[in-house]
N, C-alpha and C positions, 0 to 999 in steps of 0.2 A: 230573486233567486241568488242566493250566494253560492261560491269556492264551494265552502266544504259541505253543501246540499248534492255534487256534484256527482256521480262512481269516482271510488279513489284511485290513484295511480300511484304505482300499476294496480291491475284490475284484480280482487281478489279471485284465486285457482279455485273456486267451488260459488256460485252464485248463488245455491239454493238458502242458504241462510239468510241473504238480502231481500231474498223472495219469500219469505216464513216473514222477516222480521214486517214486510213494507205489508202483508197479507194481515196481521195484527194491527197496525196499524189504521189502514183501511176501518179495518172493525171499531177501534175504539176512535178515532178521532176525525174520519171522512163524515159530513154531515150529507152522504145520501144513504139511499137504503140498497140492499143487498150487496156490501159490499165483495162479495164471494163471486160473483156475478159474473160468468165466462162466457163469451161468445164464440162457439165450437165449429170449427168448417169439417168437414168431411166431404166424401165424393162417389160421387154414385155409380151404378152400373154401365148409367150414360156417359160418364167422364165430366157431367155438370157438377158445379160444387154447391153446398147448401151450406149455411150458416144459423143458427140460434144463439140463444141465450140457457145455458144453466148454470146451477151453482155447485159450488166445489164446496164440497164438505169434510175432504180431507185435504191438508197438503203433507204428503209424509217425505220430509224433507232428507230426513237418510237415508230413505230408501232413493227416491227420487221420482217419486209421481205424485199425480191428486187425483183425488176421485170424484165424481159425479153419479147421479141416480137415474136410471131413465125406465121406458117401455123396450126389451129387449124388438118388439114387434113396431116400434117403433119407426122412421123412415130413417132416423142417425143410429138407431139399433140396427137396422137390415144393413144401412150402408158399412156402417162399423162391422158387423160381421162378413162382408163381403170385401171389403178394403179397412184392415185391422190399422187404421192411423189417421190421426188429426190433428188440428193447429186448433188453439187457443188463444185468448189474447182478453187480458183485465186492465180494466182502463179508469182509473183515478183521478175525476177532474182537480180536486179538493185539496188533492194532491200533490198533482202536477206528476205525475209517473204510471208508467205503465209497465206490466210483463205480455209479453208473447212467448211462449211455447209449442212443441211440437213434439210429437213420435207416436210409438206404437201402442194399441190400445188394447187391453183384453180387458174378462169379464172378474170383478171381483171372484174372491171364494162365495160361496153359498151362505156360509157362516157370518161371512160379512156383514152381506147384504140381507142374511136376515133380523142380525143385530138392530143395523137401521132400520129396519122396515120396524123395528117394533118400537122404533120411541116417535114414529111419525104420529101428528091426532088422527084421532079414528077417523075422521071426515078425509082426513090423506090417504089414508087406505084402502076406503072404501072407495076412491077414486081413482084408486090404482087397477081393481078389479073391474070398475064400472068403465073406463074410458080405452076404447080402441085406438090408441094415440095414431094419429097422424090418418085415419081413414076415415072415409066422406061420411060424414053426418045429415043424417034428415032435418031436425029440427032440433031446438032446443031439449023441448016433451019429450022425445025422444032419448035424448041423454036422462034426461027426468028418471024417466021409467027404467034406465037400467041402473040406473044409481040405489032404485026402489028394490030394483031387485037381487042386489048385491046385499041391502038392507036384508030380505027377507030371507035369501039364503045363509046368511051368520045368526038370522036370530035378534038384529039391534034394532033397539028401541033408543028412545033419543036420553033414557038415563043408565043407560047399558055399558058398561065395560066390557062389552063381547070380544074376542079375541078371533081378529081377523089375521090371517097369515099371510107372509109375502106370497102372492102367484110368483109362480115360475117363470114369468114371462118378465117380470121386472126384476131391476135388480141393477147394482154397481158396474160401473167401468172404471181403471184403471188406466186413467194416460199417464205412461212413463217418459220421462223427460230428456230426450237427448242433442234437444234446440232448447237452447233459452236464451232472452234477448231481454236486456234492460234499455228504459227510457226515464230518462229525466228532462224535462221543458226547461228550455233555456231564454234567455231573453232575443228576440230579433229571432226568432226559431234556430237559434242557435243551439239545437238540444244538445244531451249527451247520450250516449247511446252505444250501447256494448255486445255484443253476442258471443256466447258456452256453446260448443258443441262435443260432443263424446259418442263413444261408439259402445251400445248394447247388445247383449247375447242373450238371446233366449234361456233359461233353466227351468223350464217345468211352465206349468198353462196361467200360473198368476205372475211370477217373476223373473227380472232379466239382471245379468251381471254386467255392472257398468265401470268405459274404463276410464282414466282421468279425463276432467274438461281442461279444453282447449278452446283461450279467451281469444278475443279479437276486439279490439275499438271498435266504431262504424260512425264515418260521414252521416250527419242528421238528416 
C-alpha cells in the first residue's frame, strides 16, 4: 500500500464522489462477484438488531443515497417501516477498502420501483409474487407450488413474455446518507480511516434536504 492509495489531506468536504468513484471500481476491476453487495443492520420491535446482505442498485451520489429492493412484508421491510433507519457497510477484499454508511430510510416512489421491477427476468418476478419473504416455510414442494401458481395466474409458459407487474408489497428503499465512513487497509493495521457526518430534513415522503459534511480523521 502506498502514500498516495491513501484519503488525501485534508480530507475532501463531500465524500460521496470517492464513494461513486471506489463503487465503479469494485465493478470493473474487484475479481469477486456482487460487488454492490451491502450488508444492512436494522432493528427491531425488540431492540435486537438483524443484519443481511443486499444489493444497491443505485448509488445517487447528488442526491445522497442508494437504493436497494426488498419484500416491503419482509422482516428488514416491517423493521424498516417500524424504525425508518440503517447502517450499511461494503466491503472490498480485492481492494483493500471499505464504506459504512448510515441514516434514514424511506420507500422509493412507485414509479421507481416499478421501473425496476420491469427489467428484472421474469423468473425474478415471478419470485417476488411467489415468496413470503422471511415467513416459516413448510417444505421445498411447497414453495414449488406457489411459484406454479404465480405461473398460472399471469398466464406463463416457459416461452411467454407474459407481463407480470410489481406486487405492491415489493419495492425500493431509499437509505439517505448522513454517516459516511471511509477505510483504507494499511500495513501493520495501520489503516486510514475518515468519517462525513451531516444533518438532513425531511421535504416530502421520498426526499431530505441535506446540510454540508463535516469530516473527521479516525484512529484505525
Amino acid at each position: 500500500m502506498t502514500a498516495n492509495e491513501f484519503l488525501p489531506e485534508p480530507l475532501p468536504p463531500d465524500p460521496l464522489p470517492t464513494f461513486s468513484i471506489w463503487l465503479e471500481e469494485a465493478r470493473v476491476r474487484a475479481l469477486q462477484p456482487n460487488p454492490n453487495a451491502m450488508a444492512i443492520a436494522t432493528v427491531g420491535t425488540d431492540g435486537l438488531p438483524a443484519v443481511r446482505i443486499v444489493l444497491v442498485k443505485e448509488l445517487a451520489a447528488d442526491a445522497g443515497y442508494v437504493v436497494f429492493y426488498t419484500n416491503y412484508r419482509s422482516r428488514k421491510g416491517r423493521e424498516l417501516e417500524a424504525t425508518p433507519r440503517a447502517e450499511g457497510v461494503l466491503h472490498w477484499d480485492h481492494l483493500q477498502r471499505q464504506v459504512r454508511i448510515a441514516g434514514p430510510v424511506v420507500k422509493s416512489p412507485a414509479a421507481e420501483s416499478d421501473a425496476y421491477f420491469a427489467t428484472r427476468p421474469l423468473e425474478s418476478r415471478i419470485g417476488a409474487w411467489a415468496s413470503m419473504q422471511s415467513e416459516p416455510l413448510a417444505s421445498r414442494a411447497t414453495l414449488a407450488r406457489q411459484v406454479l401458481a404465480v405461473r398460472e395466474r399471469f398466464s406463463i409458459s416457459d416461452d411467454d413474455s407474459a407481463i407480470v407487474p410489481r406486487p405492491s408489497h415489493w419495492g425500493g428503499f431509499r437509505l439517505w446518507i448522513d454517516t459516511l465512513e471511509l477505510w483504507v487497509e494499511g500495513p501493520g493495521r495501520v489503516h486510514d480511516r475518515a468519517r462525513w457526518r451531516r444533518t438532513l430534513t425531511a421535504r416530502g415522503a421520498h426526499e431530505f434536504a441535506c446540510a454540508p459534511w463535516l469530516a473527521t480523521r479516525l484512529n484505525p
